[in-house]
TORFINU-945461 format. One record per residue: residue number from 1; y, z, x of N, C-alpha, C in turn. Coordinates in steps of 0.001 Angstrom, whole numbers. Example, Ala and Ser with C-alpha at 12.3 -4.5 7.8 and 13.67 -1.06 7.14 Angstrom:
<sites>
<site seq="1" n_y="-5690" n_z="7800" n_x="13190" ca_y="-4500" ca_z="7800" ca_x="12300" c_y="-3300" c_z="7800" c_x="13200"/>
<site seq="2" n_y="-2250" n_z="7080" n_x="12850" ca_y="-1060" ca_z="7140" ca_x="13670" c_y="30" c_z="7870" c_x="12900"/>
</sites>
This chain:
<sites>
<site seq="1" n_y="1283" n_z="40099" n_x="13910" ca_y="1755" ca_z="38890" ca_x="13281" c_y="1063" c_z="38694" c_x="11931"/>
<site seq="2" n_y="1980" n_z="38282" n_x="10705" ca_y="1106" ca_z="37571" ca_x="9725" c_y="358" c_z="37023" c_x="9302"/>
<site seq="3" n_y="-652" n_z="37186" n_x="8911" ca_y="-1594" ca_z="35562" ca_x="8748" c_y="-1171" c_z="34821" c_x="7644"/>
<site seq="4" n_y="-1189" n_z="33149" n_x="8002" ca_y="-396" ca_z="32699" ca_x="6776" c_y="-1665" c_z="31708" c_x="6249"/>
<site seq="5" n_y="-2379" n_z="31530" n_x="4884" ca_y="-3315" ca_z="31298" ca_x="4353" c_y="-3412" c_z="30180" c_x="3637"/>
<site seq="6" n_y="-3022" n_z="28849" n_x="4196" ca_y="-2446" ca_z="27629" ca_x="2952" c_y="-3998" c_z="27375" c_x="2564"/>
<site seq="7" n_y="-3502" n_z="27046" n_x="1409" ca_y="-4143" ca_z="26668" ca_x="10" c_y="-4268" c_z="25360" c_x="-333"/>
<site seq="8" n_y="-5090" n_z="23908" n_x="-463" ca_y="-4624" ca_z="22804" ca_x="-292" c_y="-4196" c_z="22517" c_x="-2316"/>
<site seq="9" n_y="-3630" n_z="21716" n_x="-2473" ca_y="-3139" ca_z="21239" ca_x="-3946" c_y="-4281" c_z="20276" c_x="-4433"/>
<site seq="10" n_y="-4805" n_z="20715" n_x="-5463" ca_y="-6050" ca_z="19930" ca_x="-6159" c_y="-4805" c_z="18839" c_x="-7035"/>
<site seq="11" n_y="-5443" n_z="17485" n_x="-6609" ca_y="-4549" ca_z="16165" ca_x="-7776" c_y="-5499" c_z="16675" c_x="-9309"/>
<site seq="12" n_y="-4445" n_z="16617" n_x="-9885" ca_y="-5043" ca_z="16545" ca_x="-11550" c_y="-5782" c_z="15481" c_x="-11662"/>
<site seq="13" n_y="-6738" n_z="16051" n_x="-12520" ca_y="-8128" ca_z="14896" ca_x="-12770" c_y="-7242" c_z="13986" c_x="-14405"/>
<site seq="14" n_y="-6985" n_z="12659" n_x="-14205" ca_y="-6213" ca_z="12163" ca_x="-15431" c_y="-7321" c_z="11800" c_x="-16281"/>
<site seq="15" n_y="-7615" n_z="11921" n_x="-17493" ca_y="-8559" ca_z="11358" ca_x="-17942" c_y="-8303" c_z="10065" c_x="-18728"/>
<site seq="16" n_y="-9247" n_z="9453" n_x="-18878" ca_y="-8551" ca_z="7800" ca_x="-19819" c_y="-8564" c_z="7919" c_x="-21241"/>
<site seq="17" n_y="-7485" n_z="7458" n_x="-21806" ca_y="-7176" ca_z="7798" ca_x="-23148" c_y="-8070" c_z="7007" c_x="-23801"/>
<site seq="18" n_y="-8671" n_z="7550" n_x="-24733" ca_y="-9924" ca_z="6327" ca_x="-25549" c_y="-8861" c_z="5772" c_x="-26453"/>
<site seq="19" n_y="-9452" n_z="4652" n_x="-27488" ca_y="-8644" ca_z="3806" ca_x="-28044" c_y="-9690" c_z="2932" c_x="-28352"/>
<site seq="20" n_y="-9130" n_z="3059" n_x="-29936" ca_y="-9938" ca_z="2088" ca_x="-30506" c_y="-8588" c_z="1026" c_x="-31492"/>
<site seq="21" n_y="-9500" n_z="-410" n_x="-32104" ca_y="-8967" ca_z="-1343" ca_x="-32385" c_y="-9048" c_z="-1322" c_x="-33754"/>
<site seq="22" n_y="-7893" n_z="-1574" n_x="-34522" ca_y="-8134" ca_z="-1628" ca_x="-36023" c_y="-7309" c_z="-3027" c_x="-36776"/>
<site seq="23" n_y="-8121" n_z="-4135" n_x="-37153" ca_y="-7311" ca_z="-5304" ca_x="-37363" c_y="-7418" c_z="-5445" c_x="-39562"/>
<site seq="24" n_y="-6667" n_z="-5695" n_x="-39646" ca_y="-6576" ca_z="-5861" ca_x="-41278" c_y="-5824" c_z="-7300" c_x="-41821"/>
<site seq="25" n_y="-6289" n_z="-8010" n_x="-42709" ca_y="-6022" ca_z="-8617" ca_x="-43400" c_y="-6117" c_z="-8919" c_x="-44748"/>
<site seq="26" n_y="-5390" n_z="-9237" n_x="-45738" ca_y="-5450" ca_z="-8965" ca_x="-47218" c_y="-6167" c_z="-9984" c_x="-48056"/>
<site seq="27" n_y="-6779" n_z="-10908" n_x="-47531" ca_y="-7051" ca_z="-11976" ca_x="-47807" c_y="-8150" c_z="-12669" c_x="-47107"/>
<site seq="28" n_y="-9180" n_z="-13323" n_x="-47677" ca_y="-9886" ca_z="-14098" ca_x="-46799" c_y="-9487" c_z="-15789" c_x="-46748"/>
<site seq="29" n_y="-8381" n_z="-16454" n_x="-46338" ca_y="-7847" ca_z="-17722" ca_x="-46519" c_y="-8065" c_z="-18244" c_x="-44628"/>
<site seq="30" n_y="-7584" n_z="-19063" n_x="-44657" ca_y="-8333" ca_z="-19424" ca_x="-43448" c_y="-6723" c_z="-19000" c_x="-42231"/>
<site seq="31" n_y="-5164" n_z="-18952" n_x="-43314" ca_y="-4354" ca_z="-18648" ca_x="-42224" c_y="-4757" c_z="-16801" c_x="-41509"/>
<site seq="32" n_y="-5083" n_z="-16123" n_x="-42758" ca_y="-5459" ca_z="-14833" ca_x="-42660" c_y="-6564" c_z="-14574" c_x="-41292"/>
<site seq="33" n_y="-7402" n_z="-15494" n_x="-41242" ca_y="-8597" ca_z="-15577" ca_x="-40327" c_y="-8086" c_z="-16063" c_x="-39041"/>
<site seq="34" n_y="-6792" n_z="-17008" n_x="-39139" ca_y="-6230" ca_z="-17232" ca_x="-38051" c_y="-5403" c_z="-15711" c_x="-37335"/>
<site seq="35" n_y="-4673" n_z="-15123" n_x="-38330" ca_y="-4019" ca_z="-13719" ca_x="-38163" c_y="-5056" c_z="-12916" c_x="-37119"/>
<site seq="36" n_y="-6200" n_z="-13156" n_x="-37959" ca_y="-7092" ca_z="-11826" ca_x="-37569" c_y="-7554" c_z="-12327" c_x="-36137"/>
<site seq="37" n_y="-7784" n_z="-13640" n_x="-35622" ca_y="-8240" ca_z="-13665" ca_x="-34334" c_y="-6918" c_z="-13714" c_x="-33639"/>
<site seq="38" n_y="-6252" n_z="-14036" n_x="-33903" ca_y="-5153" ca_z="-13196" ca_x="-32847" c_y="-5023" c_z="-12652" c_x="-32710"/>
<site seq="39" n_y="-5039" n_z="-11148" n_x="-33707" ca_y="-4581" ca_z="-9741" ca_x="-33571" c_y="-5716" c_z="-9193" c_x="-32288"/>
<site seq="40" n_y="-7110" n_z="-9506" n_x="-32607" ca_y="-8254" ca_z="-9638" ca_x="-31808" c_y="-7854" c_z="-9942" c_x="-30308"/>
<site seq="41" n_y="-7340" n_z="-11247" n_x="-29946" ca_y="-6821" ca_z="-11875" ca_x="-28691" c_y="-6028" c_z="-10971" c_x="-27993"/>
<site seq="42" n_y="-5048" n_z="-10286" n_x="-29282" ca_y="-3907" ca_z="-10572" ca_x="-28557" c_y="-4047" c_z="-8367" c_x="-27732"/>
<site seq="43" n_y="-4674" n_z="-7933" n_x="-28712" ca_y="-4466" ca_z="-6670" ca_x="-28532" c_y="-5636" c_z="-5698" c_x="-27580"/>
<site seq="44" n_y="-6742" n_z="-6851" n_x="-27936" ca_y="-7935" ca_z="-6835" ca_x="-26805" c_y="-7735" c_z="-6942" c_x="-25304"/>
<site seq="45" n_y="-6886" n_z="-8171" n_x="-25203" ca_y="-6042" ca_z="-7960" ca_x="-23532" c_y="-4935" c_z="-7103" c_x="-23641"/>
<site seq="46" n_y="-3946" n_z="-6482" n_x="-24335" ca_y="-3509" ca_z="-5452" ca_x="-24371" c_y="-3680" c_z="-4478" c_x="-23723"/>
<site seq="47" n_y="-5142" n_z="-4077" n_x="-24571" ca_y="-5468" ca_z="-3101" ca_x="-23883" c_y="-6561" c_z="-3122" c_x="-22807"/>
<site seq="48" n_y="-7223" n_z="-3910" n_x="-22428" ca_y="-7659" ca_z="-4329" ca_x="-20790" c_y="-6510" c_z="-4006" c_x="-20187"/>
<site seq="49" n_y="-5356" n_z="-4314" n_x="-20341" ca_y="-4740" ca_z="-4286" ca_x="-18955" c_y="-4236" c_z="-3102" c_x="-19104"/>
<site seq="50" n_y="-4551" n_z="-2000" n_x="-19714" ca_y="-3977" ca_z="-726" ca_x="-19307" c_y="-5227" c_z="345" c_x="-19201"/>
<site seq="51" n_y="-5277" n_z="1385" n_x="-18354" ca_y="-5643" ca_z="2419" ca_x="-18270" c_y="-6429" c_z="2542" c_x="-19178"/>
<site seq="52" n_y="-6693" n_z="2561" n_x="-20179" ca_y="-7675" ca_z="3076" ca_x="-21517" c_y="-8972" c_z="2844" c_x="-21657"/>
<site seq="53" n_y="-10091" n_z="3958" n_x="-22245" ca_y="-11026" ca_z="3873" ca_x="-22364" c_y="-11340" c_z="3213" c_x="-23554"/>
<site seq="54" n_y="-11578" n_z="1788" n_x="-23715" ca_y="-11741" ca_z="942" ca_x="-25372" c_y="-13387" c_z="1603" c_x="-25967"/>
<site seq="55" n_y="-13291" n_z="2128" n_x="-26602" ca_y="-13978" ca_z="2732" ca_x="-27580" c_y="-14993" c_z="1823" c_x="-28621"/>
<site seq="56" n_y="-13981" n_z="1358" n_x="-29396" ca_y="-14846" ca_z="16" ca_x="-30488" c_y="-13586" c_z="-358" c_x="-31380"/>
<site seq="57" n_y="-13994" n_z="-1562" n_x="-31601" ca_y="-13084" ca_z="-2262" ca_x="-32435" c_y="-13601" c_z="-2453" c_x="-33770"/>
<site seq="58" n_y="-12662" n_z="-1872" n_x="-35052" ca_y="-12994" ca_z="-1830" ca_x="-36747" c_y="-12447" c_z="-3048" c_x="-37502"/>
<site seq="59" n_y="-12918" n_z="-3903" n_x="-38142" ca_y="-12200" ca_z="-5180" ca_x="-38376" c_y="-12597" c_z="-4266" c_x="-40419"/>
</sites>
């Protein structure tokens, strides 16, 4: 008889995508400063809620 030899399937190791934050504004006026903490707010939980390794944020 044959010998039959299973092999088990290794799961791929996923790694976390790094990611970093880059916010810009052209102006220092106070709506601009409003821009910029939102972009901050808004893209900071963004990316919390996904998979990603956050790296650093460049203002």
């Amino acid at each position: 008889m044959k010998k039959i030899i299973v092999i088990p399937v290794k799961s791929p190791e996923y790694k976390k995508l790094r990611v970093a934050e880059y916010y810009r504004v052209s102006t220092l006026s106070l709506v601009q400063k409003r821009s910029l903490d939102w972009q901050i707010k808004s893209y900071t939980k963004m990316i919390s809620e996904q998979p990603l390794d956050f790296c650093q944020c460049i203002l």
